[in-house]
N, CA and C atoms of all chains as a GROMACS GRO file, in nm:
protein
  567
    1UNK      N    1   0.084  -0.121   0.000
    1UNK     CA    2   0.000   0.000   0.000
    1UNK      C    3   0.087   0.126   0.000
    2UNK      N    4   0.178   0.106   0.072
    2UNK     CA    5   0.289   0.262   0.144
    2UNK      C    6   0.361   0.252  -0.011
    3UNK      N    7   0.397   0.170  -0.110
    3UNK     CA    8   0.507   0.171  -0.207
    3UNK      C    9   0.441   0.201  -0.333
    4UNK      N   10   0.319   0.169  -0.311
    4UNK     CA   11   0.165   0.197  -0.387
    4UNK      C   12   0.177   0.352  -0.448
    5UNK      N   13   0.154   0.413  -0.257
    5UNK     CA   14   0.140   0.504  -0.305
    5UNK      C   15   0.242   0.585  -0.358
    6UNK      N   16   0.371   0.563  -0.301
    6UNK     CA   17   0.458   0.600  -0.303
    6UNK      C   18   0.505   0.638  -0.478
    7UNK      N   19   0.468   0.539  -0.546
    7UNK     CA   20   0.531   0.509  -0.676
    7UNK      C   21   0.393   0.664  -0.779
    8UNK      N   22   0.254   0.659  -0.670
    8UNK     CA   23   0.169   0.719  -0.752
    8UNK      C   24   0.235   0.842  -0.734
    9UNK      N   25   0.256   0.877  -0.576
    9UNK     CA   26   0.247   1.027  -0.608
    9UNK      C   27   0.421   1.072  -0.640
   10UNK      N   28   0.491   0.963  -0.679
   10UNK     CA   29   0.627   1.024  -0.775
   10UNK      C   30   0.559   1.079  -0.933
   11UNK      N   31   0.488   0.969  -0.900
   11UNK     CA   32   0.399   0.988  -1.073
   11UNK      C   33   0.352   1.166  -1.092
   12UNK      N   34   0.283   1.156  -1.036
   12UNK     CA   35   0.215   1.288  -0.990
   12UNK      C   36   0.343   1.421  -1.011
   13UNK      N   37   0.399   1.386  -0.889
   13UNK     CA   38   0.501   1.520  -0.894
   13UNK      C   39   0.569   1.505  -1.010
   14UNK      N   40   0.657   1.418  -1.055
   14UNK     CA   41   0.712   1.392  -1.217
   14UNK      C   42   0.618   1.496  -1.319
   15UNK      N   43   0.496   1.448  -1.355
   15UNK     CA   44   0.407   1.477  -1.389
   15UNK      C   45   0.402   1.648  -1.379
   16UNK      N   46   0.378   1.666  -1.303
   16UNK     CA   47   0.334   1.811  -1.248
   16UNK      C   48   0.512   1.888  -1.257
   17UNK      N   49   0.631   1.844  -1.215
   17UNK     CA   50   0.771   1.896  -1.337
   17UNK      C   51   0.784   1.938  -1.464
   18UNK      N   52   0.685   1.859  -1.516
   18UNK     CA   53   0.686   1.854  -1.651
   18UNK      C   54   0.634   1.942  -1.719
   19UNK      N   55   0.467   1.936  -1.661
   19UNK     CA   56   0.369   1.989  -1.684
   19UNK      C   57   0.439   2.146  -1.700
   20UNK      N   58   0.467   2.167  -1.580
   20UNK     CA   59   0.505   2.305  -1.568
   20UNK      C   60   0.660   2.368  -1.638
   21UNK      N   61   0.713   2.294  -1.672
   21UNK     CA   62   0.841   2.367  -1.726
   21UNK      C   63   0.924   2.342  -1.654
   22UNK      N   64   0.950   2.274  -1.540
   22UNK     CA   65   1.035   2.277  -1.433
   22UNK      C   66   1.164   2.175  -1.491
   23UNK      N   67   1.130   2.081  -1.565
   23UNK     CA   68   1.255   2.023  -1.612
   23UNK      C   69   1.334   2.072  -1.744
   24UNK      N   70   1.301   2.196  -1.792
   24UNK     CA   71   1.335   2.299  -1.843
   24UNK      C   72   1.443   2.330  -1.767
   25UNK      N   73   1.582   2.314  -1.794
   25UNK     CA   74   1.722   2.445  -1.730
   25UNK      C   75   1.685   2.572  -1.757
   26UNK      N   76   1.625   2.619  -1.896
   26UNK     CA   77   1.620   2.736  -1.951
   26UNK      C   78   1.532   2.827  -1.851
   27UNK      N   79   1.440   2.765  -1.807
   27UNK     CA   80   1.283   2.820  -1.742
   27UNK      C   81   1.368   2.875  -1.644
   28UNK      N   82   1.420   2.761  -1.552
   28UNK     CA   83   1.447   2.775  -1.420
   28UNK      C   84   1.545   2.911  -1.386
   29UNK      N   85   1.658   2.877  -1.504
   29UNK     CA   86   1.743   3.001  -1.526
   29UNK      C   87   1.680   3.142  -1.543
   30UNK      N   88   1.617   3.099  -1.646
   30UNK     CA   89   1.572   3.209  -1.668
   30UNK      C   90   1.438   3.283  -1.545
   31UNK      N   91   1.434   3.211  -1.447
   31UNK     CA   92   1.310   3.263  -1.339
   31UNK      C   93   1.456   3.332  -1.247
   32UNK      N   94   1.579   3.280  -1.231
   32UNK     CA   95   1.733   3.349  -1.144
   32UNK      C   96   1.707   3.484  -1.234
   33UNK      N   97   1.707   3.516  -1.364
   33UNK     CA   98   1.777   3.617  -1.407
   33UNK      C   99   1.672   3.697  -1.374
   34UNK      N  100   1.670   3.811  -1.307
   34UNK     CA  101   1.601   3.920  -1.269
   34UNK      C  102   1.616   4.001  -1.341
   35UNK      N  103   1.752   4.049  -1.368
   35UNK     CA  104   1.790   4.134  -1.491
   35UNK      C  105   1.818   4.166  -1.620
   36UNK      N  106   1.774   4.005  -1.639
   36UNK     CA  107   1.750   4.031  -1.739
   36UNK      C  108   1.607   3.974  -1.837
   37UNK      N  109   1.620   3.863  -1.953
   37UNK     CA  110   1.432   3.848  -1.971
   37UNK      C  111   1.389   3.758  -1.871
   38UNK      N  112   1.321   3.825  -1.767
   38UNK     CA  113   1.277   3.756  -1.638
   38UNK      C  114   1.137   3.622  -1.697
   39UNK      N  115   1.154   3.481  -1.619
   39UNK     CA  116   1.095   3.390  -1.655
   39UNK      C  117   0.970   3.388  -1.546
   40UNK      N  118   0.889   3.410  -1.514
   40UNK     CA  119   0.821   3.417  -1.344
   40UNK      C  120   0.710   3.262  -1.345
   41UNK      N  121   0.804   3.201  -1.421
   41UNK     CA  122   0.716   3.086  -1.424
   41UNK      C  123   0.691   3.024  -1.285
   42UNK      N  124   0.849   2.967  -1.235
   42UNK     CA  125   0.872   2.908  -1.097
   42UNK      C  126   0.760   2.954  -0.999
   43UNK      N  127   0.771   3.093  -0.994
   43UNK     CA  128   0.648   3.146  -0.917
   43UNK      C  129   0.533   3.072  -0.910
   44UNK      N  130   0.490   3.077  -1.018
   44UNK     CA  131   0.326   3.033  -1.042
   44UNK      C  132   0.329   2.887  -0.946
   45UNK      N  133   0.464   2.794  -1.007
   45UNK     CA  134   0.476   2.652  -0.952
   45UNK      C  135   0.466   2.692  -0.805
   46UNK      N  136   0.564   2.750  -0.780
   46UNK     CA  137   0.562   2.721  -0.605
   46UNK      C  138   0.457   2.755  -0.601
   47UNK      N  139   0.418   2.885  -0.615
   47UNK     CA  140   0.226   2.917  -0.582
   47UNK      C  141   0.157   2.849  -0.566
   48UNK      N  142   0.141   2.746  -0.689
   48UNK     CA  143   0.034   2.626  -0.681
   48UNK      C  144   0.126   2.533  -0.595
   49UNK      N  145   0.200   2.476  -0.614
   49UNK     CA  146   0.242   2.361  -0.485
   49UNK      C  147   0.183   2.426  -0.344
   50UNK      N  148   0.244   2.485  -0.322
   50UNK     CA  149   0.244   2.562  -0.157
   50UNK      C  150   0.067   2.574  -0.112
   51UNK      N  151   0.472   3.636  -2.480
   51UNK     CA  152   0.395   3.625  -2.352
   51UNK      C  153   0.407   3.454  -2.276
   52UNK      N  154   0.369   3.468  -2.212
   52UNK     CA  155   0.408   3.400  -2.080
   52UNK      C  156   0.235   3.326  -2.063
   53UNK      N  157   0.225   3.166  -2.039
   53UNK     CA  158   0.082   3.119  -2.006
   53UNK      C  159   0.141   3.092  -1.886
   54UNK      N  160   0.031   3.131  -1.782
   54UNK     CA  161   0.033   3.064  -1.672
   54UNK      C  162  -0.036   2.963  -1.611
   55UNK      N  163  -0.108   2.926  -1.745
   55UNK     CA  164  -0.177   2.802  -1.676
   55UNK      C  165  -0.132   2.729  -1.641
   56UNK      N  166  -0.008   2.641  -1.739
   56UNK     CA  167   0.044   2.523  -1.713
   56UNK      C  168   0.186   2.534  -1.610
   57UNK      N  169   0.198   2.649  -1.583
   57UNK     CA  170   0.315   2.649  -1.413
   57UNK      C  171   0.176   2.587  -1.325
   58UNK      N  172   0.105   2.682  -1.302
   58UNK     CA  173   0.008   2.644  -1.234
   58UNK      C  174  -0.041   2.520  -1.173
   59UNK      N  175  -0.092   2.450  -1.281
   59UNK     CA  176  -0.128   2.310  -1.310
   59UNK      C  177  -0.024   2.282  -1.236
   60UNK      N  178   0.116   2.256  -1.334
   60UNK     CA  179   0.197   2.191  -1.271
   60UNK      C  180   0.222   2.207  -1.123
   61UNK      N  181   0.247   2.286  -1.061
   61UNK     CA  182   0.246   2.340  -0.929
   61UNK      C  183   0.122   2.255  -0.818
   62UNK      N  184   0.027   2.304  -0.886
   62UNK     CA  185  -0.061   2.203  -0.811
   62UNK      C  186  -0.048   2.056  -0.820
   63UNK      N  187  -0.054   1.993  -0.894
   63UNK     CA  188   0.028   1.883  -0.897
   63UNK      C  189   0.134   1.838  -0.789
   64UNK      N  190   0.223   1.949  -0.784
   64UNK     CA  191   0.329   1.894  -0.688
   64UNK      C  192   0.269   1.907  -0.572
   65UNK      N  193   0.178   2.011  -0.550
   65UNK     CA  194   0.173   2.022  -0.419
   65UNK      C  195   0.077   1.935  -0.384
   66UNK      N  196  -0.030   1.868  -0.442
   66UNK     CA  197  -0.081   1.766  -0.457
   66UNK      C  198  -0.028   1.594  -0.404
   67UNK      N  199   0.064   1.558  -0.478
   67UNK     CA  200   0.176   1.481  -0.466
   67UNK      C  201   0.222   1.514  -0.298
   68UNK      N  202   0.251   1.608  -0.271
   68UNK     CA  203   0.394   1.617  -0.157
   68UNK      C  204   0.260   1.612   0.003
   69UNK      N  205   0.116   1.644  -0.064
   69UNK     CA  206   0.004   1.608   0.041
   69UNK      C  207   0.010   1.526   0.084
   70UNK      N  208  -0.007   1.422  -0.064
   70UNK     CA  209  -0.080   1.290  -0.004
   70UNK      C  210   0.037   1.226   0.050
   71UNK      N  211   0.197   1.238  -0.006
   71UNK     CA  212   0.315   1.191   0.108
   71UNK      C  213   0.303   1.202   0.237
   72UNK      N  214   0.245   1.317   0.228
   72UNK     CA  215   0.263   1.391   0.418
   72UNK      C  216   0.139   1.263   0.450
   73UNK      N  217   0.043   1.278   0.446
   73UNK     CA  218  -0.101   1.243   0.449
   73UNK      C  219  -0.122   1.087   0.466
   74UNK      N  220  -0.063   1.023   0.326
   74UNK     CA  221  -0.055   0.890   0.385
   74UNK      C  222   0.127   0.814   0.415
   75UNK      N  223   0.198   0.864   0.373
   75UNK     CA  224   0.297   0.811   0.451
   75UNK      C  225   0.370   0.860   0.578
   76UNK      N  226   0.335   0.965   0.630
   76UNK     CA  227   0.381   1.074   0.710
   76UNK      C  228   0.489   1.153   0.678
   77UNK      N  229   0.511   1.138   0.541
   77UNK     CA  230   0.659   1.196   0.488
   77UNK      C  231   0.679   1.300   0.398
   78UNK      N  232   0.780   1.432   0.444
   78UNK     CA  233   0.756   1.539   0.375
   78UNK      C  234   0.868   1.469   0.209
   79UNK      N  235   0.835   1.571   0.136
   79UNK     CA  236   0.849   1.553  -0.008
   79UNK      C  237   0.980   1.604   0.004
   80UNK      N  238   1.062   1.566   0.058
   80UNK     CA  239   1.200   1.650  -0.006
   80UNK      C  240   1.296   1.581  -0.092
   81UNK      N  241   1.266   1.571  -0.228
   81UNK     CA  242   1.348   1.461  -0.319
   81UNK      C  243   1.497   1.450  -0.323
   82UNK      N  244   1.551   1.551  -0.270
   82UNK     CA  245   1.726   1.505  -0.234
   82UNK      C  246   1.725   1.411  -0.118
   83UNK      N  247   1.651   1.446   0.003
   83UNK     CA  248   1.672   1.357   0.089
   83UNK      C  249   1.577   1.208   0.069
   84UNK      N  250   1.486   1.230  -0.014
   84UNK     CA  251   1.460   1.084  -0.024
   84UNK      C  252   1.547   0.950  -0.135
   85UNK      N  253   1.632   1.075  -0.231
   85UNK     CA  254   1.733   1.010  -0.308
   85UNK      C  255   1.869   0.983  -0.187
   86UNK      N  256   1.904   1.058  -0.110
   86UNK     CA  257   1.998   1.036  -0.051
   86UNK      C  258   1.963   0.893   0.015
   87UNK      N  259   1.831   0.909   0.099
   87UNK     CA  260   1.809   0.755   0.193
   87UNK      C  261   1.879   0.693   0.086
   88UNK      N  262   1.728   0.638  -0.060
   88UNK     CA  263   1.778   0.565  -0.130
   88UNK      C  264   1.907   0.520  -0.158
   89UNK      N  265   2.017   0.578  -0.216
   89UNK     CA  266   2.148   0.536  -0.245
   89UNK      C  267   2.255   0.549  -0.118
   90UNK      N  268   2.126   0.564   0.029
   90UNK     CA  269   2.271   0.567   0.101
   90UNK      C  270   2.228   0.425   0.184
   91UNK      N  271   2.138   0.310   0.127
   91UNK     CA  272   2.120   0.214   0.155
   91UNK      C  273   2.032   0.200   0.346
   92UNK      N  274   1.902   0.257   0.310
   92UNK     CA  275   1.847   0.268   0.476
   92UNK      C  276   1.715   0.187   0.510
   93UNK      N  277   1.693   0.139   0.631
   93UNK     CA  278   1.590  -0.037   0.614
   93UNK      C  279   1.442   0.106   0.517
   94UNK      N  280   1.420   0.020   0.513
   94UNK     CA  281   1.249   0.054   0.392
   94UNK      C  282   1.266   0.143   0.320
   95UNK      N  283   1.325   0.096   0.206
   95UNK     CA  284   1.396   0.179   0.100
   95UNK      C  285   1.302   0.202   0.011
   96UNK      N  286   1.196   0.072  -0.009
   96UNK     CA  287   1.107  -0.006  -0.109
   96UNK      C  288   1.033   0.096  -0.195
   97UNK      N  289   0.955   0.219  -0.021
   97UNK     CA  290   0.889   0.363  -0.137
   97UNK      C  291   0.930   0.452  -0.195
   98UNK      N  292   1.072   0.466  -0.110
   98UNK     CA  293   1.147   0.560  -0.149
   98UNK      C  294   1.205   0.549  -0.328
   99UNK      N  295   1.221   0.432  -0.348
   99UNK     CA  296   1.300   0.345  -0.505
   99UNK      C  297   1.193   0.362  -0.584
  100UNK      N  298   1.050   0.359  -0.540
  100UNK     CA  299   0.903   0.343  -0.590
  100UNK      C  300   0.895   0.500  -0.598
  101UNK      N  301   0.891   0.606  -0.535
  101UNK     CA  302   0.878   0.756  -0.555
  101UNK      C  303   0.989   0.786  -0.681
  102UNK      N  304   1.097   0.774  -0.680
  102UNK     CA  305   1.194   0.810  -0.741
  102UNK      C  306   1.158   0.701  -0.921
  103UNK      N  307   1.135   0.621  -0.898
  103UNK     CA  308   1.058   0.547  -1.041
  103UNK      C  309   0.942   0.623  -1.108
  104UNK      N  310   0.876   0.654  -1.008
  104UNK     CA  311   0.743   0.758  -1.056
  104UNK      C  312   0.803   0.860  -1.125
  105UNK      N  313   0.872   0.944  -0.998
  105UNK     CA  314   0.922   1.065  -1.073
  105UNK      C  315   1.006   1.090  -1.194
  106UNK      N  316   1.051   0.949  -1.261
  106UNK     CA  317   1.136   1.012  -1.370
  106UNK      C  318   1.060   0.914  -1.520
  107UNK      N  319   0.956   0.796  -1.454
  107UNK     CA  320   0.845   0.790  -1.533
  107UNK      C  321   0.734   0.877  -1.559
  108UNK      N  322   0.715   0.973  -1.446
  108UNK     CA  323   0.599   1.074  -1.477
  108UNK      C  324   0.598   1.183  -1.612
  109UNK      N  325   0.744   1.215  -1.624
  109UNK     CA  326   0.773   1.349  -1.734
  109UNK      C  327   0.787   1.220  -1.870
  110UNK      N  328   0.787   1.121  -1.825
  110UNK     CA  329   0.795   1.033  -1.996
  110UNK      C  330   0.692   1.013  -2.047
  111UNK      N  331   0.630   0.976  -1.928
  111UNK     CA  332   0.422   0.944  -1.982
  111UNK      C  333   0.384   1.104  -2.022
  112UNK      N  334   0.421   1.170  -1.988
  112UNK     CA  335   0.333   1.290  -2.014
  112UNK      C  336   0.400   1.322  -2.095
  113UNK      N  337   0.558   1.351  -2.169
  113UNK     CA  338   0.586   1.376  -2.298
  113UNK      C  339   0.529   1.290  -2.383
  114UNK      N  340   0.534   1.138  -2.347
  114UNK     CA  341   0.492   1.072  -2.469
  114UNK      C  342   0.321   1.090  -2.505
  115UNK      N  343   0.242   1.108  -2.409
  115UNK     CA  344   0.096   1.113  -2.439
  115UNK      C  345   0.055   1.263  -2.453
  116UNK      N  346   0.121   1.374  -2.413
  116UNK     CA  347   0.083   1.476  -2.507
  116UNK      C  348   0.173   1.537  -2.614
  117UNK      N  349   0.235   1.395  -2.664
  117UNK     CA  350   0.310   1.449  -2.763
  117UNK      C  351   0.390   1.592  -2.760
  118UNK      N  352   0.383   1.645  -2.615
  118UNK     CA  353   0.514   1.781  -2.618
  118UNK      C  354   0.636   1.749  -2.632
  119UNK      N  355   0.759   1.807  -2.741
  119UNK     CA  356   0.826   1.729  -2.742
  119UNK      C  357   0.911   1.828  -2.578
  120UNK      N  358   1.058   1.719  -2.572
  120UNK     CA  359   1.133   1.750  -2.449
  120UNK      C  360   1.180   1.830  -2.498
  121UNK      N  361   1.245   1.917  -2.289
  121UNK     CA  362   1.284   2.096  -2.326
  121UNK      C  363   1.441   2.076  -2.380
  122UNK      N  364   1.461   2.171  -2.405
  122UNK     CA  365   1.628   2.141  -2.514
  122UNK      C  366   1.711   2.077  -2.445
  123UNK      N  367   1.795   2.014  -2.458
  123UNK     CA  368   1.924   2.025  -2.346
  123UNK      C  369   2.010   2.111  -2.292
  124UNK      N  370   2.059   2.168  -2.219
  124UNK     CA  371   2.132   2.225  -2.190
  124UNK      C  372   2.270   2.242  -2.233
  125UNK      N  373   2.320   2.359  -2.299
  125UNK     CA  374   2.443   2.410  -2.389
  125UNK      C  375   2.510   2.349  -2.294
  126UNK      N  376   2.535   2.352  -2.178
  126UNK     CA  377   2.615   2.323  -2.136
  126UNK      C  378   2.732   2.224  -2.116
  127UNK      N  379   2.825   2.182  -2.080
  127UNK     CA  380   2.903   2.038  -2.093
  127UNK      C  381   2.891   1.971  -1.961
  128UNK      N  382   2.868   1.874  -2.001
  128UNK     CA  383   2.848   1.774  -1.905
  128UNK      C  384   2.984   1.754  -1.744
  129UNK      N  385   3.081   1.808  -1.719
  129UNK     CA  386   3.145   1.869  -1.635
  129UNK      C  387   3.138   1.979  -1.552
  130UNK      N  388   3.035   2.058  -1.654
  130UNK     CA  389   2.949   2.166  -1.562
  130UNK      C  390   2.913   2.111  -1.466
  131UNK      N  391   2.776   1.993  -1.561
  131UNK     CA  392   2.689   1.942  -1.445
  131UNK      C  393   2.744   1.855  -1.343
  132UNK      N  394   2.835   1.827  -1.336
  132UNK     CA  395   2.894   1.716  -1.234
  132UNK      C  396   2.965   1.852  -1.130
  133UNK      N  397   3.026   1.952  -1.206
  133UNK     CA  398   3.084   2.022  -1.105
  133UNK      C  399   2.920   2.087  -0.977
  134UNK      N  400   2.838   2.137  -1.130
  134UNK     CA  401   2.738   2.242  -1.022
  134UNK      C  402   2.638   2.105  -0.906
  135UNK      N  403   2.632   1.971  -0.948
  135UNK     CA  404   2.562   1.874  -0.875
  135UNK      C  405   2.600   1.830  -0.718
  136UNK      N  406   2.741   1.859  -0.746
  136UNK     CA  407   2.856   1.839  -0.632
  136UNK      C  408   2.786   1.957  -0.547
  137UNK      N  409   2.825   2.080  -0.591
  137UNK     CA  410   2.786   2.202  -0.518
  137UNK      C  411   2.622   2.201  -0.466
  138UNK      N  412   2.530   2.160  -0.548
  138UNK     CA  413   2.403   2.142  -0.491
  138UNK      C  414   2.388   2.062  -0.390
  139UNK      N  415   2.441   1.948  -0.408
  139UNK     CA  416   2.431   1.845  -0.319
  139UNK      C  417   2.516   1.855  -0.172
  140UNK      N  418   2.614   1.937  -0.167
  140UNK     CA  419   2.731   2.004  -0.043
  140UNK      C  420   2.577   2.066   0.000
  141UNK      N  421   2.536   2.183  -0.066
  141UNK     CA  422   2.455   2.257   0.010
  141UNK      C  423   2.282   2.242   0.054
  142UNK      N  424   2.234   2.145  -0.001
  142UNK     CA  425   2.130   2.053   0.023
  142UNK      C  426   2.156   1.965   0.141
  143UNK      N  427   2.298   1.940   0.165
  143UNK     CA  428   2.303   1.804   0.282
  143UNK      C  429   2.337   1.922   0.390
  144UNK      N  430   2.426   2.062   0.366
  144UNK     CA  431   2.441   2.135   0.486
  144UNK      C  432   2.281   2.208   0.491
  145UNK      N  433   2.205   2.250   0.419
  145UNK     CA  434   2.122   2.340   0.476
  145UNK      C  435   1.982   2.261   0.502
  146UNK      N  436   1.988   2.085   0.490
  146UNK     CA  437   1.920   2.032   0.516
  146UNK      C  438   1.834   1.996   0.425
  147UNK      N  439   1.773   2.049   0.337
  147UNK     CA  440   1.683   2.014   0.205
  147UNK      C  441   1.734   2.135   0.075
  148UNK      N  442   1.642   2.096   0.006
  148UNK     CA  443   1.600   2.159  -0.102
  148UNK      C  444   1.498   2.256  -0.171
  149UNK      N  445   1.477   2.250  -0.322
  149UNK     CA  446   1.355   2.336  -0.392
  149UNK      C  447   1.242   2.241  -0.326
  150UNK      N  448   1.220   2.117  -0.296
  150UNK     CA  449   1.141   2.013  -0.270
  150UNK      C  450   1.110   2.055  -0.131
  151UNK      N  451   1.186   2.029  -0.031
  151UNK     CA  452   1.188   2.038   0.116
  151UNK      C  453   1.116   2.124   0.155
  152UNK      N  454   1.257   2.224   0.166
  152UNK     CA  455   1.224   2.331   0.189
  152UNK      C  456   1.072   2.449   0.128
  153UNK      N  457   1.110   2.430  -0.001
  153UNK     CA  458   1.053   2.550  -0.128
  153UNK      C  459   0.886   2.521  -0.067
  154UNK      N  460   0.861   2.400  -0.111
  154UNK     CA  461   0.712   2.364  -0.100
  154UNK      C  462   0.688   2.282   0.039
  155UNK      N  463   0.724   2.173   0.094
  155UNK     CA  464   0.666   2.145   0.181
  155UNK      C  465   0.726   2.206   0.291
  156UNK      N  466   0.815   2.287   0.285
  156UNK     CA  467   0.837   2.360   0.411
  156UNK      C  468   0.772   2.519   0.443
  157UNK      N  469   0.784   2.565   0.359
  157UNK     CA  470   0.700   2.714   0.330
  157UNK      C  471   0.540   2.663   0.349
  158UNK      N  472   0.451   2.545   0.288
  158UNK     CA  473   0.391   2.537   0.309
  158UNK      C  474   0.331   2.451   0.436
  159UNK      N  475   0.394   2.440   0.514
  159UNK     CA  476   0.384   2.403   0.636
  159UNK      C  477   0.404   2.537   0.730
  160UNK      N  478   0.416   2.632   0.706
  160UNK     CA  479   0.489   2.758   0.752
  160UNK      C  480   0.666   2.778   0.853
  161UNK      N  481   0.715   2.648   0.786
  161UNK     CA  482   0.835   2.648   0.884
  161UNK      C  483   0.939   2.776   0.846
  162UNK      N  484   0.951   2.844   0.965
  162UNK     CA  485   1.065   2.960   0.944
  162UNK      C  486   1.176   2.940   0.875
  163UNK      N  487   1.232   2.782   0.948
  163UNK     CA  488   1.347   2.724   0.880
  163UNK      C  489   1.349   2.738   0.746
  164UNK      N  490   1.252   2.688   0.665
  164UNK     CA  491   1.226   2.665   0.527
  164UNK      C  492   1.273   2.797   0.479
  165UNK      N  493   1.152   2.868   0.484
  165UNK     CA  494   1.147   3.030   0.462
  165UNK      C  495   1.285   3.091   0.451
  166UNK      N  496   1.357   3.074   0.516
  166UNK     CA  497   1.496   3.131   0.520
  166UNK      C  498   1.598   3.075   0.422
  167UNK      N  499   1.577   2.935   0.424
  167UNK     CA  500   1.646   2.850   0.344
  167UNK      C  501   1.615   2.902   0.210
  168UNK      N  502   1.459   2.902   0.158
  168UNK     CA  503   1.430   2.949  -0.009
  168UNK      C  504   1.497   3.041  -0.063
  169UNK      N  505   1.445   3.136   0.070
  169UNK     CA  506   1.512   3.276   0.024
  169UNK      C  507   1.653   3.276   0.034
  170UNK      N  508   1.734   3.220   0.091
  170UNK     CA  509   1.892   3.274   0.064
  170UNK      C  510   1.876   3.136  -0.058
  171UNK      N  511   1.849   3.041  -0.099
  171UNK     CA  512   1.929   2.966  -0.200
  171UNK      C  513   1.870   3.034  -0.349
  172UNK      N  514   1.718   3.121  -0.362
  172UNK     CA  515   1.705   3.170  -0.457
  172UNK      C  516   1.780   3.280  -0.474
  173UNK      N  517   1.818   3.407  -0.334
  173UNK     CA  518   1.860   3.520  -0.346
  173UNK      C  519   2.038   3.452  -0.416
  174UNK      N  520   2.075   3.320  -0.358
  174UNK     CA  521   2.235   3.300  -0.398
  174UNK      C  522   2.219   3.295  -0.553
  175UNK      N  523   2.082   3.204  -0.595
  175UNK     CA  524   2.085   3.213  -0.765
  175UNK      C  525   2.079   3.255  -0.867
  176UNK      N  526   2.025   3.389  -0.805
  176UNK     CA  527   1.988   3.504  -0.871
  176UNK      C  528   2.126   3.608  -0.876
  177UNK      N  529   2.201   3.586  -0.785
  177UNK     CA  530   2.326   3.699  -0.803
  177UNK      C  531   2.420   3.586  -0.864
  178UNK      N  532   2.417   3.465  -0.818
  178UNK     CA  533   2.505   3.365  -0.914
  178UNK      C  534   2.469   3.385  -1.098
  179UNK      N  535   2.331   3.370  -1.130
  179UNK     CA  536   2.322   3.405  -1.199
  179UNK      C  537   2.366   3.547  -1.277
  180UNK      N  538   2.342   3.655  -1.216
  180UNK     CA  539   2.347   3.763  -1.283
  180UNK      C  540   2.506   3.826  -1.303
  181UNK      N  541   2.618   3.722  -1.182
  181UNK     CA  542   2.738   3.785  -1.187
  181UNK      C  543   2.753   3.677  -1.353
  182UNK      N  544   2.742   3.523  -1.388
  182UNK     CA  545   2.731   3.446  -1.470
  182UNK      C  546   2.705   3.563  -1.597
  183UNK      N  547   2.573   3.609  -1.608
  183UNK     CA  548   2.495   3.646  -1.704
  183UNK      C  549   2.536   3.764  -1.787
  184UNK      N  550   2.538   3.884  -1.712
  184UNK     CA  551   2.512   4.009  -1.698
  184UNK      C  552   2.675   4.100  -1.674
  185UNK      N  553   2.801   3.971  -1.567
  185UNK     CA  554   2.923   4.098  -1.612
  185UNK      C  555   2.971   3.997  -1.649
  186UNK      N  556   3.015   3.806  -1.655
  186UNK     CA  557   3.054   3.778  -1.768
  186UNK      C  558   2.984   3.721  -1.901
  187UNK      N  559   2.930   3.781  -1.904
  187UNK     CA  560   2.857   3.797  -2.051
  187UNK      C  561   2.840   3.622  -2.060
  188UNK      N  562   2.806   3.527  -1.969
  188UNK     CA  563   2.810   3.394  -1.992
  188UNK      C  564   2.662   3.327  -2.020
  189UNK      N  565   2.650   3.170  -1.997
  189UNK     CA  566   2.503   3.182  -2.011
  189UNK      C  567   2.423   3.213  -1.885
   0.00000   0.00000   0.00000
């Protein structure tokens, strides 16, 4: 049951990485660069996770 | 322009995911430290090997069934990544977690600890970045 779930909700978060751009280097980088073309994607993610 | 639906989505998702950890296994989501158990060989490894299978089957099912293709690779050389992984991983095992840990299930738990942690490892990435970016003209 515990490995069950375990395996679903990797699924899930994998899933939801993806979904969002997060396994993107470019995104992520580009959400660091403030100064320059700012990415504010990450935001949104943590937003919705949190 | 910029959609925000699909951060969103995605976001919920994780935070979704890192619930039902808390919820039904009693365990916060912090994927460095549940890779560390894993490869540092600890008794009931079984969900931990089972989370970490999900997570790198989850972005395959969903590239392959909505046909998005994958994000570019990174210009970078593969010595980068071994050098900058080293450095993540030094400062993940000293400051205790991660974007995982800390970012989401710790902020959203309201732990101070967390909170402090996000903010100095984003405020370090953002001037890492911009000394990188902006005075040596790098990527």
């Amino acid at each position: 049951m515990k490995n069950i779930v375990a395996l679903l909700c990797g699924l899930v978060f994998g899933i939801g990485l993806a979904v969002s751009g997060m396994t993107d280097t470019a995104k992520v980088l580009g959400f660091l660069d403030l100064f320059g073309n700012w990415v504010p994607d990450l935001a949104f993610v943590m937003g919705g996770a949190v | 322009m910029f959609s925000y639906t699909t951060p969103l989505i995605g976001g919920l998702l994780i935070g979704a995911s890192a619930t039902a950890m808390l919820l039904f296994l009693g365990r916060i989501t912090g994927i460095s430290g549940i890779v560390w158990s894993a490869v540092s060989g600890q008794a009931d490894n079984s969900w931990r090997w089972l989370f970490i299978v999900g997570l790198v089957l989850g972005p395959l099912l969903y590239h392959t069934l909505s046909a998005t293709p994958y994000p570019a690779a990174s210009p970078l050389q593969w010595w980068h990544a071994v050098i900058g992984g080293l450095l993540v991983g030094f400062g993940v095992k000293m400051g205790a977690g991660c974007t995982s840990g800390h970012g989401v299930c710790g902020i959203g738990r309201l732990s101070p600890r967390s909170l402090i942690a996000t903010m100095t490892f984003m405020a370090t990435g953002i001037v890492t970045v911009y000394i990188t970016r902006h005075l040596l003209g790098g990527l």
